[in-house]
N, C-alpha and C positions, 0 to 999 in steps of 0.2 A: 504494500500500500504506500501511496507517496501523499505526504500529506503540505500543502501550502500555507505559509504563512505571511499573509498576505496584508501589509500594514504602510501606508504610506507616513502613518507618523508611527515611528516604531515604538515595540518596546524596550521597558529598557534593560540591561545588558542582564540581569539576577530573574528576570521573568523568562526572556530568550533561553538563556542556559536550563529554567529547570522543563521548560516544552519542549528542548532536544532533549535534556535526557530523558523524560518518559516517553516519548516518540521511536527514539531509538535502542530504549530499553524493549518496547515491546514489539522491536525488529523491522519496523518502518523507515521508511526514506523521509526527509524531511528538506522541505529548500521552502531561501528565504527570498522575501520580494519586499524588500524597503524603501520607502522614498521615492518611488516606483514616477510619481507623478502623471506622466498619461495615462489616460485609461487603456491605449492600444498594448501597452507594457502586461499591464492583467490579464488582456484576455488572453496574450503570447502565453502568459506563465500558468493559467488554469487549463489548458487543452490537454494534458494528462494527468492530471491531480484527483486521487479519489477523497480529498479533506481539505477545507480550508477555513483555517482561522483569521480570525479578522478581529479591527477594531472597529472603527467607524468607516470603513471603507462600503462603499456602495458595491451589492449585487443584486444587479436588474439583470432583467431577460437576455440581456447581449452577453453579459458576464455568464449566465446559466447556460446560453445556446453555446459558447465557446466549449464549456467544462463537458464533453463528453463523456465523460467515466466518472463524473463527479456524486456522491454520495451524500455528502453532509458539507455544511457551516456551521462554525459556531460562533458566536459574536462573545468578544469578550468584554463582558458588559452585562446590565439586564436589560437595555433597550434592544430593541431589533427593528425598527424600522427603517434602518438602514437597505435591509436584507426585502425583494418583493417577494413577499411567502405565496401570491397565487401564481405566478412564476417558478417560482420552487416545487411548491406543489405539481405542476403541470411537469416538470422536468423529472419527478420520483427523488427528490433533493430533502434530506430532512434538513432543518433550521434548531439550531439549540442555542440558547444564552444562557450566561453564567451570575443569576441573580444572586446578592450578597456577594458576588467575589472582590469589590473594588466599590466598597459600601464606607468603611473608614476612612478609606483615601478621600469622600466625595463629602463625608461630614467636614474633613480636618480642612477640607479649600473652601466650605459654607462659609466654615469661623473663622478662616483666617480675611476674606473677605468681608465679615461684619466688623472685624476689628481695625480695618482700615476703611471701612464705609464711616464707623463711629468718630475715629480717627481724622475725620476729614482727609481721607487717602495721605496722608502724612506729609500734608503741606505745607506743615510749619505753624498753623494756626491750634489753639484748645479745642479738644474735643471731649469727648465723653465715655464711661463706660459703660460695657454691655451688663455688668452687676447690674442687678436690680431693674435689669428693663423686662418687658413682657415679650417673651420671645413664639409667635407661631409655627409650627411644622404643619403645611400642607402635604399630608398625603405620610400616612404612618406607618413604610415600608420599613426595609433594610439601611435606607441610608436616615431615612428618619429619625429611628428608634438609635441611630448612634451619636444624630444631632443631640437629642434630647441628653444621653447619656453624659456627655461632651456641656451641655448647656446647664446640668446638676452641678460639676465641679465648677465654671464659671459661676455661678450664683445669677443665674437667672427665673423667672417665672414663666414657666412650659405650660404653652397651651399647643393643642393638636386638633385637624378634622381630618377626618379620612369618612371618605363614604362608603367604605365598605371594610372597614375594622370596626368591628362591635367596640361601644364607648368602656367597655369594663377591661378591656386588654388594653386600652391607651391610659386607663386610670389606675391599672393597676402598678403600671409604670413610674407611678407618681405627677403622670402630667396630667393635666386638666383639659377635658374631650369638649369640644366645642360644638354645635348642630348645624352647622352653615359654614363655607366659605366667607357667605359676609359678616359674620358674628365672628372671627378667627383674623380677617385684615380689622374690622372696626375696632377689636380688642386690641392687638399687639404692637409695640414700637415697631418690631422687627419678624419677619415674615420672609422662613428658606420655604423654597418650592421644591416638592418632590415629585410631582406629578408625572407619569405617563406620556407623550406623545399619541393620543388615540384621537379618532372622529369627534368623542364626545370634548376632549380636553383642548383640543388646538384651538388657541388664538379667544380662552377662556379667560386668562386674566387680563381686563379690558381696563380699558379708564375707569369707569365706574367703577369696578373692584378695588384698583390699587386707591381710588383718591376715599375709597372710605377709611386707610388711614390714618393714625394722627399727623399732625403735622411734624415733616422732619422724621418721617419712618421712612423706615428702610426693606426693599424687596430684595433678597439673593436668590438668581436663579440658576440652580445647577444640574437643572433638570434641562428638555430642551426647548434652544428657543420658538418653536411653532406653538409653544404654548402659553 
């Protein structure tokens, strides 16, 4: 089996190393495709590849027509709409992402991001700390529940909505489950997005959402931006 890994922003060198060696511990071929930049370069390198990992690299239909023997993607990530699944689908291509796997990495750049939001991007003028402000979590996944964790030893006040995490697993957390989107910006200084990329979510947080805000709150979004 030869498996691609196919990354125009790559990983980095401690991630590489350990997907060769479980690749070629269990006897597979492994080639790498970095910085690739044209798209004509990917299709070159998928035409006998039965595997190919990816980050945020796009595979649409040209990408799946190229890959003749191709089996699976996996996105390293939990988003995938990178990846077209009825495309994939139609090619006998399965699609796998890797939820939780890169969930701390994406809390620790929320906060370091509020801390230079509060900061006034560290322009030289007084700013403010994130203690004691009211901190919201849209959307009470994996990377959420590690904001929240992360936002306990800051000394913040944790409010969450998630519409489809029952309120007693966000409370039991210690954080405070909220009924609405606009009850959760109305509430909080500060407000990370974790939302999905889907039909329902894109291009959801609108003006009206962000300006029910207080004044001088702050939105991180590390989720993406079509939403």
């Amino acid at each position: 089996m030869k498996v691609l890994v196919a990354t125009d922003k790559p990983f980095a060198k401690v991630a590489v190393d350990g997907i060769r060696k479980e690749i070629e511990a269990a006897g597979y071929e492994l080639v790498m495709l970095e910085k690739y930049g044209e798209k004509a370069r990917l299709l070159d390198a998928v035409k006998d590849v039965d595997a190919i990992i990816i980050r945020s690299d796009i595979i649409d239909a040209e990408v799946l027509d190229a890959a003749k023997e191709l089996k699976i993607v996996v996105r390293a990530g939990a988003g995938y709409d990178n990846v077209d699944l009825e495309a994939a689908t139609a090619h006998n291509v399965c699609v796998m992402n890797t939820p939780g796997q890169n969930s701390n990495a994406v809390a620790e750049l929320a906060f370091g991001m509020m801390v230079m939001a509060v900061r006034n991007m560290y322009n030289g003028t007084s700013g403010t700390e994130l203690k004691g402000k009211k901190l919201g979590i849209h959307a009470y996944g994996n990377v959420g529940r590690n904001v929240a964790r992360i936002a306990k030893g800051v000394g913040m006040e944790i409010y969450a909505f998630d519409a489809f995490c029952p309120k007693e697993v966000i409370e039991k957390d210690g954080v405070k489950a909220v009924a609405s989107a606009e009850e959760l910006y109305s509430t909080c200084d500060v407000v990370s997005l974790h939302i999905p990329a889907t039909a329902e979510t894109k291009n959801s947080i609108n003006y009206a959402l962000v300006n029910k805000m207080p004044k001088g709150g702050v939105l991180i979004n590390t989720a993406r931006k079509e939403v």
